[in-house]
C-alpha positions as CSV (number, residue, x, y, z in Angstrom):
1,X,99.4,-36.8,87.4
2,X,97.9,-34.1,85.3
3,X,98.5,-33.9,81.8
4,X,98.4,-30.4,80.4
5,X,98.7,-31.7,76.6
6,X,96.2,-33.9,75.1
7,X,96.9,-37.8,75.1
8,X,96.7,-39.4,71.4
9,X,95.3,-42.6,71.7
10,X,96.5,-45.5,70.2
11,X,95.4,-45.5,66.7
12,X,96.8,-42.0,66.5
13,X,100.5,-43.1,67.9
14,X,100.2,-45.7,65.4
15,X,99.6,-43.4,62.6
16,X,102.7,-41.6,63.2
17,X,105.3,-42.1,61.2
18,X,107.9,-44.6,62.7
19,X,110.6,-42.5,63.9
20,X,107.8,-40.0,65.6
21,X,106.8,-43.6,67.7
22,X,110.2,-43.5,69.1
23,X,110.0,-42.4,72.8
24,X,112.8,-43.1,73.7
25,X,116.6,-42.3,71.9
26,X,120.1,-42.6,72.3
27,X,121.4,-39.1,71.1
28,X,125.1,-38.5,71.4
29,X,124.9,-36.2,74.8
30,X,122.2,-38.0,76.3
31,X,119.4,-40.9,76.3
32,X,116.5,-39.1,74.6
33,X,113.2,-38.8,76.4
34,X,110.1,-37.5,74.1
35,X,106.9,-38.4,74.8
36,X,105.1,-35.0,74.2
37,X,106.1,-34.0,70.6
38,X,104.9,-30.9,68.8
39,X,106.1,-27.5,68.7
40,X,104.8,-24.1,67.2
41,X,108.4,-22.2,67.5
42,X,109.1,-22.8,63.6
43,X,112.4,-22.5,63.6
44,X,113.0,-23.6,59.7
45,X,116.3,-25.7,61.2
46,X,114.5,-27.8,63.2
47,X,115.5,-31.4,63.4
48,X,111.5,-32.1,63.1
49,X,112.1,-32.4,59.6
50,X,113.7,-35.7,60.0
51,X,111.0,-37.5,61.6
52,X,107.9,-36.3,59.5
53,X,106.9,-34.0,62.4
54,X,107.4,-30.8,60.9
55,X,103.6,-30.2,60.4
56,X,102.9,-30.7,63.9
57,X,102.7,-27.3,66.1
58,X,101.1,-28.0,69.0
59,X,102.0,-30.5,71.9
60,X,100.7,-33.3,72.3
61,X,101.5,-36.7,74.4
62,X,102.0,-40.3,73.3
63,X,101.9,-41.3,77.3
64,X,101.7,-40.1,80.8
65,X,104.7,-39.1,82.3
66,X,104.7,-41.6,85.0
67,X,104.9,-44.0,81.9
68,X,107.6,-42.0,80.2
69,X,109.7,-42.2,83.0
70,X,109.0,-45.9,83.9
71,X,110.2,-46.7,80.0
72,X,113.3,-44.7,80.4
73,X,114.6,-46.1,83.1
74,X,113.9,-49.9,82.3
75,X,115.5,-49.0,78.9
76,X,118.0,-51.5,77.3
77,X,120.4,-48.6,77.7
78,X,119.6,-46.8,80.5
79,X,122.1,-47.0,83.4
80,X,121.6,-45.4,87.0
81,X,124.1,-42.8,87.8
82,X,125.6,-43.0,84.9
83,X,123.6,-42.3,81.6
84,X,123.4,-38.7,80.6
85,X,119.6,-38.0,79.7
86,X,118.1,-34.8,77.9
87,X,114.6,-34.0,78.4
88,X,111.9,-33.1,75.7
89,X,114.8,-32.1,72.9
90,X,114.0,-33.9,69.6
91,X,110.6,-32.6,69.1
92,X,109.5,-29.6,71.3
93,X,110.3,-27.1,73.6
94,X,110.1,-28.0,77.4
95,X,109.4,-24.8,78.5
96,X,106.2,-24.3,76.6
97,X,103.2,-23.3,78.5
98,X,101.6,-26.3,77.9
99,X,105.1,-28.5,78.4
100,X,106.8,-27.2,81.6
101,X,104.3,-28.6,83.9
102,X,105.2,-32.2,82.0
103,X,109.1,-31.0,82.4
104,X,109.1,-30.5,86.0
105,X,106.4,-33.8,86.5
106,X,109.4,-35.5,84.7
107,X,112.5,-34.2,86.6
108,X,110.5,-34.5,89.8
109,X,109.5,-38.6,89.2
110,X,113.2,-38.9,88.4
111,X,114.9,-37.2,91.5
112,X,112.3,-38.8,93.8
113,X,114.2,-42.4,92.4
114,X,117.4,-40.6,94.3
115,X,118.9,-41.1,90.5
116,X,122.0,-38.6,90.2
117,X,121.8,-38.7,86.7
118,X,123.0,-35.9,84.2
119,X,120.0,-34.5,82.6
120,X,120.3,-31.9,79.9
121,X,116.8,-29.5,79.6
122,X,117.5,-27.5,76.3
123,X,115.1,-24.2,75.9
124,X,114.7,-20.9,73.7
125,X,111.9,-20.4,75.8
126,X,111.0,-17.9,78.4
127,X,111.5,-18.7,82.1
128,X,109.9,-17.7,84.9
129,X,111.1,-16.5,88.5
130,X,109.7,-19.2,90.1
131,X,111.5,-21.8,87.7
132,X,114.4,-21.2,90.1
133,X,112.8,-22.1,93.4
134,X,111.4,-25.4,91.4
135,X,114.7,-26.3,90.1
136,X,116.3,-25.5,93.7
137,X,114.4,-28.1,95.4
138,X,115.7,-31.2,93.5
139,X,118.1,-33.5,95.4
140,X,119.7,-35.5,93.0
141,X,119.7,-35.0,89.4
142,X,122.3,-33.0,87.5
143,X,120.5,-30.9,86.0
144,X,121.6,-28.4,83.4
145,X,120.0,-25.8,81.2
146,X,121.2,-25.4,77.9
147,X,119.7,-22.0,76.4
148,X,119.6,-22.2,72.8
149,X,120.8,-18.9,71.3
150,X,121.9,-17.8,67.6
151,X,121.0,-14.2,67.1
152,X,119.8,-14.9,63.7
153,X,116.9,-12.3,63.1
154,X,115.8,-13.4,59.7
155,X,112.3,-14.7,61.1
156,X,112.0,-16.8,57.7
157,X,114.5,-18.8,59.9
158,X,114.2,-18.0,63.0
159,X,110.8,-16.6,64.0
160,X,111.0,-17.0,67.6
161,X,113.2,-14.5,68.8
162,X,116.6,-15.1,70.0
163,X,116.8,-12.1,73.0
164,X,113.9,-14.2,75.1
165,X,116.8,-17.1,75.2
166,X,119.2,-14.6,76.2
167,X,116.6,-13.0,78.8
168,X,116.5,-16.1,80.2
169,X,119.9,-17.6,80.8
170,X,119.9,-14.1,82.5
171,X,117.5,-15.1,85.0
172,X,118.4,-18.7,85.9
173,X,122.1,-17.7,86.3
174,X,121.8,-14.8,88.1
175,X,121.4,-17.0,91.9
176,X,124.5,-17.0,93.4
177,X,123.5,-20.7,95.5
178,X,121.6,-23.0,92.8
179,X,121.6,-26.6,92.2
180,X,121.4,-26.7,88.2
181,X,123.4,-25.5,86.2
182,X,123.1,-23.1,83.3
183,X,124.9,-23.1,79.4
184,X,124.9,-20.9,76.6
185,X,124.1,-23.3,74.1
186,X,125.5,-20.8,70.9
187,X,123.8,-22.5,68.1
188,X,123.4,-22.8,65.2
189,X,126.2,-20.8,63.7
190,X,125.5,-20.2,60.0
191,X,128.1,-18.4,57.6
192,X,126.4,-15.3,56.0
193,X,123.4,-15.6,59.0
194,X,125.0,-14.7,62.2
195,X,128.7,-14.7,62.0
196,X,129.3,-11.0,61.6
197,X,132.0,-9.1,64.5
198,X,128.4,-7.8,66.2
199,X,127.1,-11.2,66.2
200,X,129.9,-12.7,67.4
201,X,130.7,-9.8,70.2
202,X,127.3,-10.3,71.3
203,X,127.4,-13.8,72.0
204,X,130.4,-13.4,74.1
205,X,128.9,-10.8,76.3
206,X,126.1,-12.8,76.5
207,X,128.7,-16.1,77.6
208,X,129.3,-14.0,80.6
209,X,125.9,-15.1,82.6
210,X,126.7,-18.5,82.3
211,X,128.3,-21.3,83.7
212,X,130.0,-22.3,80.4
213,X,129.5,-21.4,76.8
214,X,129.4,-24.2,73.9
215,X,129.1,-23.6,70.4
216,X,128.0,-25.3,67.4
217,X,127.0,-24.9,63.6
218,X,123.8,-26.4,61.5
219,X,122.5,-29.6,61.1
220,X,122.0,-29.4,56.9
221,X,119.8,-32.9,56.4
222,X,118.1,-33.2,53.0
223,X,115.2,-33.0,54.6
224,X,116.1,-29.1,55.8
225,X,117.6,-28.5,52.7
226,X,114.1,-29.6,51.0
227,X,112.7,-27.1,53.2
228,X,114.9,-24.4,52.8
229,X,114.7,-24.9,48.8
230,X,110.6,-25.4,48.8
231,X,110.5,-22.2,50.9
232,X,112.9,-19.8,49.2
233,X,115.0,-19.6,52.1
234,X,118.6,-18.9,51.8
235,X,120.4,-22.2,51.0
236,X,123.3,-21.8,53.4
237,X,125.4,-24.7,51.8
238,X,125.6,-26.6,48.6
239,X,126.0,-29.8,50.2
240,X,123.8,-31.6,53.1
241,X,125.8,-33.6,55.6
242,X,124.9,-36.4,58.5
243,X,127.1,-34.3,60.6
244,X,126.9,-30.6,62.0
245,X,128.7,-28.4,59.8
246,X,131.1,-25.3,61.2
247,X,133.3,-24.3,58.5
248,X,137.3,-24.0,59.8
249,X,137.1,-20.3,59.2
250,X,134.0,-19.8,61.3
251,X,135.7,-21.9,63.8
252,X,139.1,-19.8,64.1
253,X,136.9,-16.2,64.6
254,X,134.4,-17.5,67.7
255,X,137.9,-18.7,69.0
256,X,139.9,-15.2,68.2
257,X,136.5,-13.5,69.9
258,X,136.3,-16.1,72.6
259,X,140.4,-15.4,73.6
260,X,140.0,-13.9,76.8
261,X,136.9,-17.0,77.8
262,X,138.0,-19.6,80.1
263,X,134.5,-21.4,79.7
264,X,134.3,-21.8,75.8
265,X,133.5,-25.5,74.5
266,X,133.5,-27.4,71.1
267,X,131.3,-29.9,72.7
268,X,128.4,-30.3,74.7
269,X,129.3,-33.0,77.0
270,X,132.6,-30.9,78.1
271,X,130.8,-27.7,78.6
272,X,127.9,-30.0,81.3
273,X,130.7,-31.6,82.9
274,X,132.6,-28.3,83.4
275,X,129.9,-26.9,84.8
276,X,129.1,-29.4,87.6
277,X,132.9,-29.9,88.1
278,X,133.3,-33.2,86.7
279,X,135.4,-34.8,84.0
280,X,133.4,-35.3,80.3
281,X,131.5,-38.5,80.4
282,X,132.1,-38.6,76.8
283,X,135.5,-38.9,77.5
284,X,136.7,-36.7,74.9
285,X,140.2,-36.2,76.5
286,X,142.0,-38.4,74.1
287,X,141.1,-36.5,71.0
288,X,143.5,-33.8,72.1
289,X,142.8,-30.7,69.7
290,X,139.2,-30.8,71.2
291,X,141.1,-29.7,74.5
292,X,143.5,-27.0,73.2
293,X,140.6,-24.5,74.2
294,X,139.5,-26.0,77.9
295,X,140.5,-24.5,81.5
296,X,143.8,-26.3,82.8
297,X,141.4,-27.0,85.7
298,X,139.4,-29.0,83.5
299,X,142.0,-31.0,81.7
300,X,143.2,-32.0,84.9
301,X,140.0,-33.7,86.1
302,X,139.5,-35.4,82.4
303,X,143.0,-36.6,82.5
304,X,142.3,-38.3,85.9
305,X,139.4,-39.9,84.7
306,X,140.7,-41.4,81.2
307,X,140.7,-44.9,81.2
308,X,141.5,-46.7,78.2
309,X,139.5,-49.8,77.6
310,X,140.9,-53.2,76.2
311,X,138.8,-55.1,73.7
312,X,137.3,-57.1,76.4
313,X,136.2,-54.5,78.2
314,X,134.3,-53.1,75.7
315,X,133.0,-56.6,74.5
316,X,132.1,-57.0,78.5
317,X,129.8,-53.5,78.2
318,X,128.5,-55.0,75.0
319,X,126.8,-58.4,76.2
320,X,123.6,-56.3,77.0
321,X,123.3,-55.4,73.3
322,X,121.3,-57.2,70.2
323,X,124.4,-56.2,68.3
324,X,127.0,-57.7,70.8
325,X,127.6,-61.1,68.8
326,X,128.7,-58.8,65.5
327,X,130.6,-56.2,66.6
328,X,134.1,-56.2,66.4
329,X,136.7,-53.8,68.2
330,X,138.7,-52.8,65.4
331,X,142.1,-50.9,66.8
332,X,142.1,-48.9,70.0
333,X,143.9,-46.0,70.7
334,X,144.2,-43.7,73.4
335,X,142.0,-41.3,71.1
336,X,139.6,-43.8,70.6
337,X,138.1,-47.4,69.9
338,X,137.1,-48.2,66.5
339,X,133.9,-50.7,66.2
340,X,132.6,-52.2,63.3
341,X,128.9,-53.9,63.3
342,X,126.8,-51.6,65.6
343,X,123.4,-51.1,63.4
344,X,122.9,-47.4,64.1
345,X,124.3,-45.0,66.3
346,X,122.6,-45.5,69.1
347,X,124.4,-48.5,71.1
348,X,128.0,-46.8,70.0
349,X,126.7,-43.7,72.4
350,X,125.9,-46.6,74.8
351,X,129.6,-48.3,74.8
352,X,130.9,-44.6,74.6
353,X,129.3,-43.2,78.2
354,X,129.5,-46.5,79.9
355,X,133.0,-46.5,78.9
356,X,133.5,-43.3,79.3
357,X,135.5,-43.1,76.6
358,X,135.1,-42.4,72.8
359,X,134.0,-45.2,70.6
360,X,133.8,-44.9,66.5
361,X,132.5,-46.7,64.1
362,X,134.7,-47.5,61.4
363,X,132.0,-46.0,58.6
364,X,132.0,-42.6,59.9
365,X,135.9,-41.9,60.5
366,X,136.4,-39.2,62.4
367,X,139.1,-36.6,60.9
368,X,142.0,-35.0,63.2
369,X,140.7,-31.3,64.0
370,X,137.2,-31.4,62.3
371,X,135.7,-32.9,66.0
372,X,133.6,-35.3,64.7
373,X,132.3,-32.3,62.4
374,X,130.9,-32.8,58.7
375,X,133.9,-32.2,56.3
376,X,132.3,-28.9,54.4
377,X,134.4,-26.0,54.8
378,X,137.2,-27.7,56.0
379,X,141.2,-27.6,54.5
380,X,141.7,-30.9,52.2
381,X,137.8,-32.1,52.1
382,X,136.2,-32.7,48.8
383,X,133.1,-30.6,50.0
């Protein structure tokens, strides 16, 4: 299999820093795959900060596909049929010219398993016509494109411009008979950025060519914030936060200019399973404010498919994990189960999609009607 970007060899994979080593993780819509890392988009909210790959702009690869896709899918956490995946997200774009060939390689060594699989591609980058025909001829996968679109035009933040996103969620919707799936993935929405009526109007016209619309504010590490200050970029909040923030306010207005949408999501798992026509495998259907905004069709088919889980059960998904002798299932609800001794995040998103059901960890409560957001701007938060 051709590869487009160079390979690193070993010495230079091990010269990374740590969390750039990491091929492979569990994000909370999807098991992570990311062997080529590198991206000259500079978008100043990238989450490249985080991993001390910000200073890398072109792609490169830390393994052949065929290898990727042989570690993915003999992954701890990896389950056939069932564990959503998302392709190339963490550290570059898979629609680069030097990345879609690896993209398609990719989807195509996973289909050719017969693996029917979620798999979440998320772009700002230009498509082509041909993409469609390509996409069309997989079997198996679910596959979904998320288009990342914000509308920001201060190219301090944003340099790559938001209309070629927009041009093409255009494009891959616009086939009446297609296998994937296509999302307006509205993001990041920034108070004082691009959260005027225009922006806002724009966006929802722009919801209109997809399949569903999903929306979501900044992720505000200290390393962004670092950025931002070192930079002169406008600070956006005081405070950073582990979790996404969308202040109430700017919350209430995408919903009051959203009203008429039947296709408008607080969550990225509901707004992929809408579109394929299939319950959330997040199994957010017990936190019930998440669901005051979803289609009645919807609800219907995530109220069919909510199961809640006894202790055992989730101590019985648990056996496969390092972590399964310490964790404990502190109360269940039919909102969600509380765990205590999971090391990181990562194996809760394992229990939570083989469950299918939410699982939290007692650190990092999650507060009625924030939806698992960071508590800045919200009613009664200290922030």
């Amino acid at each position: 299999m051709t590869t487009i970007v160079p390979l690193l060899s070993k010495d230079q994979i091990d010269r990374l820093p740590e969390r750039a080593r990491e091929v492979i993780e569990y994000r909370k819509s999807g098991l992570s795959l990311n062997h080529i890392q590198g991206c000259p988009l500079g978008c100043a909210y990238c989450i490249r900060h985080t991993y001390g790959l910000w200073d890398e702009n072109q792609p490169r690869a830390l393994m052949t596909d065929n290898q990727a896709v042989e570690e993915l899918v003999n992954h701890r956490y990896f389950q056939s049929h069932v564990t959503p995946v998302q392709l190339f997200n963490r550290a570059t774009d898979p629609f680069l010219p030097k990345v879609r060939h690896h993209t398609f390689a990719t989807l195509e060594a996973l289909d050719e398993r017969g693996l029917t699989n979620h798999v979440l591609v998320i772009t700002r980058h230009q498509m082509k016509p041909e993409d469609i025909t390509w996409l069309n001829q997989l079997r198996h996968l679910k596959v979904t494109l998320l288009f990342t679109y914000s509308g920001i035009d201060n190219e301090q933040v944003e340099p790559y411009p938001s209309h070629v996103a927009a041009d093409s969620l255009k494009l891959m919707s616009a086939p009446v008979s297609r296998r994937y799936r296509t999302v307006l993935y509205w993001r990041p929405l920034v108070p004082g950025l691009n959260d005027t009526d225009e922006h806002l109007a724009a966006a929802h016209e722009l919801s209109k060519h997809a399949d569903a619309t999903v929306f979501t504010g900044l992720f505000y590490r200290d390393q962004i914030a670092e950025y931002y200050q070192a930079n002169g970029l406008p600070q956006p909040y005081e405070d950073t936060a582990r979790r996404k923030i969308v202040p109430e306010t700017l919350e209430r207005r995408v919903l009051d200019a959203f009203s008429n949408s039947t296709a408008l999501f607080r969550k990225t798992s509901c707004a992929v399973s809408y579109a394929h026509g299939l319950p959330d495998y997040n199994g957010h259907y017990g936190i019930r404010e998440l669901c005051d905004i979803c289609p009645l069709s919807q609800l219907e088919l995530c109220r069919g498919a909510h199961r809640v889980p006894t202790a055992e059960d989730v101590h019985q998904v648990a056996r496969v994990l390092p972590e399964a002798d310490r964790l404990e299932v502190v109360d269940i609800s039919d909102r969600a189960a509380i765990v205590t001794g999971l090391a990181t995040e990562q194996p809760r998103y394992f229990l939570q999609h083989a469950l299918g059901f939410q699982v939290h960890d007692l650190r990092h409560p999650h507060h009625a009607n924030r939806h698992g957001r960071a508590d800045i701007g919200w009613k009664g938060s200290a922030a």
